[in-house]
DOVEXRO-802953 format. One record per residue (C-alpha): x, y, z; residue in one letter. Coordinates in steps of 0.2 Angstrom, whole numbers. Example, Ala and Ser with C-alpha at 12.3 -4.5 7.8 and 13.67 -1.06 7.14 Angstrom:
! DOVEXRO-802953
> xx:yy:zz:r
> 62:-22:39:A
> 68:-5:36:S
END
This chain:
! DOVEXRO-802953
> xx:yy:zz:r
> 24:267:38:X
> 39:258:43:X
> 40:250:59:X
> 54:252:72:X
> 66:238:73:X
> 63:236:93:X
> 47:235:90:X
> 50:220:77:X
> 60:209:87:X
> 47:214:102:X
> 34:206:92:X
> 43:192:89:X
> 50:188:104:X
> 31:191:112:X
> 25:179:99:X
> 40:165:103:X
> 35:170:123:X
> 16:164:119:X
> 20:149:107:X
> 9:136:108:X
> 14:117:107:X
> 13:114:87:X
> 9:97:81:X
> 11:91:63:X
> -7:88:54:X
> -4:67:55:X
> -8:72:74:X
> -26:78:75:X
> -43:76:83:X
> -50:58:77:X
> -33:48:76:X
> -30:31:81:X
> -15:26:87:X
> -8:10:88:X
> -10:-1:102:X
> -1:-8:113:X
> 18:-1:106:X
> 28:12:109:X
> 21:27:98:X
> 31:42:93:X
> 27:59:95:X
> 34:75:88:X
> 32:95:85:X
> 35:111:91:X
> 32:120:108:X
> 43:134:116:X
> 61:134:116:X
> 67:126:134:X
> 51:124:141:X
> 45:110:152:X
> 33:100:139:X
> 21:87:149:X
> 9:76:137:X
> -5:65:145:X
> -17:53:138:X
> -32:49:147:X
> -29:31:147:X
> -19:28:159:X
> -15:49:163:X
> 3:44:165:X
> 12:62:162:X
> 28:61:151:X
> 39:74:153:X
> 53:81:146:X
> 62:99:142:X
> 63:107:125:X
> 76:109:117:X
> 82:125:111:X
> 76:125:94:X
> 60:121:101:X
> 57:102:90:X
> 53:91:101:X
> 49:72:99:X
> 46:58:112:X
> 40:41:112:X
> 24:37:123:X
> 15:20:129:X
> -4:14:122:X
> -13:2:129:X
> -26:-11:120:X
> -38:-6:108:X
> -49:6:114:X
> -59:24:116:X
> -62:38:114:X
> -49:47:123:X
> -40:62:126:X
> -22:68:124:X
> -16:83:130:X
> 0:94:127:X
> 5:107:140:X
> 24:119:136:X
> 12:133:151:X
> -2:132:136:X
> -14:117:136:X
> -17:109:117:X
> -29:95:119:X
> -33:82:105:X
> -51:74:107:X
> -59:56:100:X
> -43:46:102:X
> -45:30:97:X
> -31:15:100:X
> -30:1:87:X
> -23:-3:69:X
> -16:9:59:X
> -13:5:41:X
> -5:15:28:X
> -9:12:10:X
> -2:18:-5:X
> 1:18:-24:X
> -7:27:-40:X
> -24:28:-47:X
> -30:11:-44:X
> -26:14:-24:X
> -31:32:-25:X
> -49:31:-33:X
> -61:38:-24:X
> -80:28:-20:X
> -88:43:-30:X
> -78:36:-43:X
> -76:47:-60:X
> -76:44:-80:X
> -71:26:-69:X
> -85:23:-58:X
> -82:11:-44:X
> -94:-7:-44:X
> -106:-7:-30:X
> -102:12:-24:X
> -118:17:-19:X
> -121:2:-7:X
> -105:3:1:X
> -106:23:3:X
> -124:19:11:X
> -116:7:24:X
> -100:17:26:X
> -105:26:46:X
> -92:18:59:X
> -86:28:73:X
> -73:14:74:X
> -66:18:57:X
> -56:32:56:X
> -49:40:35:X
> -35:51:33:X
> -30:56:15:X
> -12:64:12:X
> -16:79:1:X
> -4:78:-16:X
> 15:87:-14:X
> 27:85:-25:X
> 45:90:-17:X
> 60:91:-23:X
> 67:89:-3:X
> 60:79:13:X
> 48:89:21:X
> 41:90:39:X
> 23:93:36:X
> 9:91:26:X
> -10:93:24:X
> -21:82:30:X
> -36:78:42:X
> -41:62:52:X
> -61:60:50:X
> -72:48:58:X
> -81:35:42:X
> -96:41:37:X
> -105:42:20:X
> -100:60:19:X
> -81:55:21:X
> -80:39:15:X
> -87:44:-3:X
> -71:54:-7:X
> -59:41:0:X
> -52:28:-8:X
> -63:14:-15:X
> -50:1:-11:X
> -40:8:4:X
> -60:10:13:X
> -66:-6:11:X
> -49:-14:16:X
> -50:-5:33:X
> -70:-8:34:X
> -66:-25:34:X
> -52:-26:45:X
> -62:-17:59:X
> -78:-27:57:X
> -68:-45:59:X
> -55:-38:72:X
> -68:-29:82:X
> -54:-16:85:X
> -52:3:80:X
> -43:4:63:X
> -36:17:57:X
> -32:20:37:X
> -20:33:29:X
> -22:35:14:X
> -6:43:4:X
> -7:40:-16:X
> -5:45:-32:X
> -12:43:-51:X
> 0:42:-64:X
> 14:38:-54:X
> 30:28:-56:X
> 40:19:-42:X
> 56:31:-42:X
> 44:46:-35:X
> 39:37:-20:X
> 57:32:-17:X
> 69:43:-6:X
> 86:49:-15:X
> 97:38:-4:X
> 87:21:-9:X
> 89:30:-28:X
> 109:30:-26:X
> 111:12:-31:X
> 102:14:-45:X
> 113:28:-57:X
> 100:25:-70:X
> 89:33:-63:X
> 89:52:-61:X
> 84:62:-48:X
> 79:79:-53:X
> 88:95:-45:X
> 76:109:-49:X
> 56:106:-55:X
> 46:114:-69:X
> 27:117:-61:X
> 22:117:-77:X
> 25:99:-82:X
> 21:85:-73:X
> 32:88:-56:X
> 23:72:-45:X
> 30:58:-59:X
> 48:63:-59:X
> 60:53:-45:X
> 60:54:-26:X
> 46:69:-27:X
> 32:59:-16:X
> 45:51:-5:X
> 47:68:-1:X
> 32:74:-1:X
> 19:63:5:X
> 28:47:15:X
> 43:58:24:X
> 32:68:36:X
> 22:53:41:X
> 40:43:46:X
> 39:37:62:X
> 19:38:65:X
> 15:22:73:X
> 8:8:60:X
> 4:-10:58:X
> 9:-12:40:X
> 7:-6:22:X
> -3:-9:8:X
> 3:-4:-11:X
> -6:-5:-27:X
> 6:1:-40:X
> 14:-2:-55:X
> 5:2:-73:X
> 17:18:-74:X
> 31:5:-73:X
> 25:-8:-86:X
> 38:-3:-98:X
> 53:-6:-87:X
> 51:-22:-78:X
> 66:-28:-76:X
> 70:-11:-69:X
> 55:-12:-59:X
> 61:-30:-52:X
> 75:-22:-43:X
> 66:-5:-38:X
> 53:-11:-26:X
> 61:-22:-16:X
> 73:-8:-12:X
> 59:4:-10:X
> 52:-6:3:X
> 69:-10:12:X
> 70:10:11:X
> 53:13:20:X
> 53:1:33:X
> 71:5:39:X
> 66:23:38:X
> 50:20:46:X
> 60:10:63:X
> 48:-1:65:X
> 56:-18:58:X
> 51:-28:45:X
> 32:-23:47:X
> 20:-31:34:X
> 21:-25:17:X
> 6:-32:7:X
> 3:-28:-12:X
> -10:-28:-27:X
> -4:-36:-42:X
> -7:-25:-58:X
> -21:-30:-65:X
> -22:-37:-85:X
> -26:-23:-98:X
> -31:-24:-116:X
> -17:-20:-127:X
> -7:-27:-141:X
> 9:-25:-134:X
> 20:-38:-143:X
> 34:-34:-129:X
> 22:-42:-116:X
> 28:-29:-102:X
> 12:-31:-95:X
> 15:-51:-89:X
> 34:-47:-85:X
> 28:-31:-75:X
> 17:-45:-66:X
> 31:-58:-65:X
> 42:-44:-56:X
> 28:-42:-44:X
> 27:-61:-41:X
> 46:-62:-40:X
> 43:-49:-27:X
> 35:-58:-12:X
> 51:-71:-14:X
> 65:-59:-7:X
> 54:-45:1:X
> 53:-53:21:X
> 35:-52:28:X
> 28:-49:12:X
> 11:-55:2:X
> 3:-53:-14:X
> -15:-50:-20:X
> -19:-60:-36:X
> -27:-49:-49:X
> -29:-60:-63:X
> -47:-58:-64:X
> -51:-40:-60:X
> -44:-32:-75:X
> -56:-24:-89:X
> -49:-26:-106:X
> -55:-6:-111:X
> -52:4:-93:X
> -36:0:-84:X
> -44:10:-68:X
> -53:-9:-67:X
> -70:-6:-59:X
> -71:-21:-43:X
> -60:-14:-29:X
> -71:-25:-17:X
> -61:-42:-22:X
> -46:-33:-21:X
> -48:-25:-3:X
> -54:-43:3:X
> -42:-51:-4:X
> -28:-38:4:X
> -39:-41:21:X
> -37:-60:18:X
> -16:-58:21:X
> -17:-46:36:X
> -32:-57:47:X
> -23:-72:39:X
> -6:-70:41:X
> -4:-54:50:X
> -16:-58:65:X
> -16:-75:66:X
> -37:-79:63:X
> -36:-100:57:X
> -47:-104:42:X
> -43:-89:30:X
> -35:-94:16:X
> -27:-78:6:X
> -13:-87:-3:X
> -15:-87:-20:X
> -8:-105:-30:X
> 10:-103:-35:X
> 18:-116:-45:X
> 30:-126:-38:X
> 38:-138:-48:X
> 39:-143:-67:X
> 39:-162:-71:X
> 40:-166:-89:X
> 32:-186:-93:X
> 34:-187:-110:X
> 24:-178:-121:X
> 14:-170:-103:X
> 22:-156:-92:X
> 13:-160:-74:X
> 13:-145:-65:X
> 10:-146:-46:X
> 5:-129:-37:X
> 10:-125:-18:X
> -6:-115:-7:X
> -20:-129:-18:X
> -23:-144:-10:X
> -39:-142:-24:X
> -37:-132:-40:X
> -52:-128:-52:X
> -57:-120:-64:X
> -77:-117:-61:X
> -80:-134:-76:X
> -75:-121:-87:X
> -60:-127:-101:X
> -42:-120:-97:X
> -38:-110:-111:X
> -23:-98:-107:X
> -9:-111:-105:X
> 4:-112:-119:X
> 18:-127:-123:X
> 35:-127:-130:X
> 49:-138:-134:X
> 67:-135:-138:X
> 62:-124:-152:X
> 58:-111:-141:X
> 40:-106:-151:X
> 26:-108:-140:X
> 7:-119:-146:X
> -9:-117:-138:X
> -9:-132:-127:X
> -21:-145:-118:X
> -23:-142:-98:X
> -31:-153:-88:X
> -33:-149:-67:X
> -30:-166:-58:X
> -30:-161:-38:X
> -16:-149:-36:X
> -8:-153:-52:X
> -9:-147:-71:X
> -6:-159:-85:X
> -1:-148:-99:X
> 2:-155:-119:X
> 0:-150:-137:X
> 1:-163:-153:X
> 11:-149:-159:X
> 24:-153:-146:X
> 33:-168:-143:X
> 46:-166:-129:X
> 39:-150:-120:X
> 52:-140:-111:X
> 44:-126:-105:X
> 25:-120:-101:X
> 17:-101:-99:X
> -1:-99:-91:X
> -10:-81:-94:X
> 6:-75:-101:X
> -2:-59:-112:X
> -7:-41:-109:X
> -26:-45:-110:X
> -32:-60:-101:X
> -46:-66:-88:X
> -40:-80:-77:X
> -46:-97:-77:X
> -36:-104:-63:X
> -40:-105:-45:X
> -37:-111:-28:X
> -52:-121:-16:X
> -51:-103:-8:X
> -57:-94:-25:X
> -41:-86:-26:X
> -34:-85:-43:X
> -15:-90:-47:X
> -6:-76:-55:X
> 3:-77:-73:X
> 17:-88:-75:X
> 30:-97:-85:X
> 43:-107:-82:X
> 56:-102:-97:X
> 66:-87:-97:X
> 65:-83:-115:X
END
């Protein structure tokens, strides 16, 4: 039977009538927000109407008309860390969110090795079952951005904020968890984790199409085939899975990503400082941290060495990305499964540069040693290491430095730790004019820090 225009347009104008305020999923029972900052809100209600919002921390009432097209977005006030609490929307219907908290919110991000879940898989994850037994806190809340691949910027996506219990936490990321777990326990604060990644993934789809424009290499697709793999192709997670949470109040990020990328690293080089430069002035939030995982080593007989440059690039990084810090990997990696089984060092390591350096708590050490200087005395390169006022090895031998002169071809050399310094030599090489340390696809790392930290790969050549 077909229905009557008039009625039609009554229906819908009924329906616009009795529209209720609409919030994107990112805004649901369980959040945190973060404290003490000027969060953004934003959604739907009724066209012109008179939209109040309260929270029940201090039930100030802001107040504001919406506009016609019925989009709406406002800032709002939170106070120190605290809850549960309420926050109610009201266009002449009352929309109420329950167990508020206000602390830390944290998002992280990347591929696989962000993305694996406690439970773990073909990969299982090293201490799972503990950590899942120990996983209730009511002062840790999980949200996981569901998977879209877009060929646009959208405004919404899926998603739910949950409180961390065993149920939750053993489909949440292994990494991303324990990071927030830790963060929560030391800072004795609500933390808030979202959780917004991808396996599989290279850089350019988590990069928006402006931040892509300096870059004509790289091309952005105009249309997508469902039936090949859509969420690897350029600016398709920017859209999807970072652009609806712009503007939601963080702290900082975290990143673990990468081995997609290990055949382009010069590209790779250029790509995520811009990326990052993209998401934080998209995000309005100023230079907020941005702390990332190196890739780990993985077994492989790449002659190119892609896996050490893709390495380099990431260490390379944390010199031009402001308020930046990066996680040392050297000595997770497995030589047969790149999803690398210990995401526990990695999440206290990450933890390490927010208590650290983020919030200020004396005594942790999270920076890795990073070499500082070359000095060559005669047949012996002396290397001296910023962030080591000790280095060590654990009494083991230093196997994974290698020595060249001006002949460019590299020897196994000699290394032998004196404080903060390496002396480095080969009887195959007379004047030395270069040195490499754990410059291969598959290595374990010998080198450390007082902290435990281990330095990343290295060389000082350009060959």
């Amino acid at each position: 039977m077909r229905i009557p225009t008039f009625i039609l347009l009554a229906l819908c104008f009924s329906l616009q009538v009795a529209a209720k305020v609409q919030l994107p999923s990112i805004f649901t029972d369980n959040m945190v927000l973060q404290q003490q900052s000027a969060v953004r809100l934003w959604g739907l209600a009724k066209p012109n109407a008179r939209l109040s919002i309260v929270g029940s921390w201090d039930k100030k009432a802001y107040i504001l008309q919406v506009p016609a097209s019925g989009k709406w977005n406002l800032k709002i006030l939170t106070p120190k860390a605290g809850g549960p609490y309420t926050l109610g929307f009201n266009d002449g219907s009352l929309l109420s969110l329950q167990n508020i908290l206000i602390g830390e919110v944290w998002l992280c991000s990347g591929q696989s090795n962000m993305e694996m879940a406690l439970r773990g898989n073909s990969s299982p994850i090293l201490n799972a079952s503990e950590i899942i037994l120990n996983a209730d806190n009511p002062s840790l809340r999980l949200y996981r951005v569901s998977r879209a691949a877009t060929l646009a910027p959208t405004a919404e996506l899926k998603g739910q904020w949950m409180e961390s219990t065993s149920a939750t936490a053993r489909d949440f990321s292994a990494l991303a968890f324990q990071y927030g777990q830790i963060l929560q326990k030391k800072l004795k604060v609500p933390v808030g984790i979202i959780l917004s990644s991808t396996g599989g993934t290279m850089i350019e789809a988590w990069m928006s199409k402006n931040s892509l424009n300096a870059f004509p290499e790289v091309k952005v697709p105009e249309s997508l085939d469902p039936a090949q793999a859509v969420h690897k192709e350029p600016t398709v997670l920017y859209n999807g899975m970072i652009a609806p949470l712009l503007g939601y109040g963080i702290k900082g990020f975290l990143w673990l990503q990468g081995e997609s990328n290990r055949h382009e690293p010069e590209l790779y080089e250029k790509l995520f400082p811009a990326m990052v430069a993209d998401w934080r002035k998209n995000w309005g939030l100023g230079d907020i941290p941005f702390y990332y995982i190196q890739i780990a080593p993985y077994g492989g007989t790449d002659k190119t060495r892609s896996g050490p440059r893709l390495r380099e690039a990431q260490l390379n990084a944390a010199k031009i990305i402001p308020n930046s810090g990066m996680v040392s990997a050297l000595d997770v990696g497995m030589e047969t499964d790149i999803h690398f089984m210990d995401k526990t060092t990695l999440a206290q390591r990450s933890a390490y540069w927010a208590l650290g350096k983020t919030y200020g708590i004396k005594g942790i050490g999270y920076q890795s040693p990073e070499l500082k200087s070359m000095e060559i005395k005669g047949d012996t390169a002396v290397l001296t290491f910023n962030y080591a006022p000790y280095l060590t090895s654990y009494r083991k031998p230093l196997t994974l430095f290698e020595i060249a002169g001006e002949d460019k071809k590299f020897y196994p050399a000699k290394a032998m730790i004196k404080a903060n310094q390496v002396n480095v030599s080969s009887q195959d090489v007379a004047r030395p004019v270069a040195v490499r340390y754990a410059y291969k696809e598959w290595v374990k790392a010998e080198l450390f820090n007082n902290d435990g930290l281990p330095a990343s790969s290295f060389r000082t050549d350009n060959w």
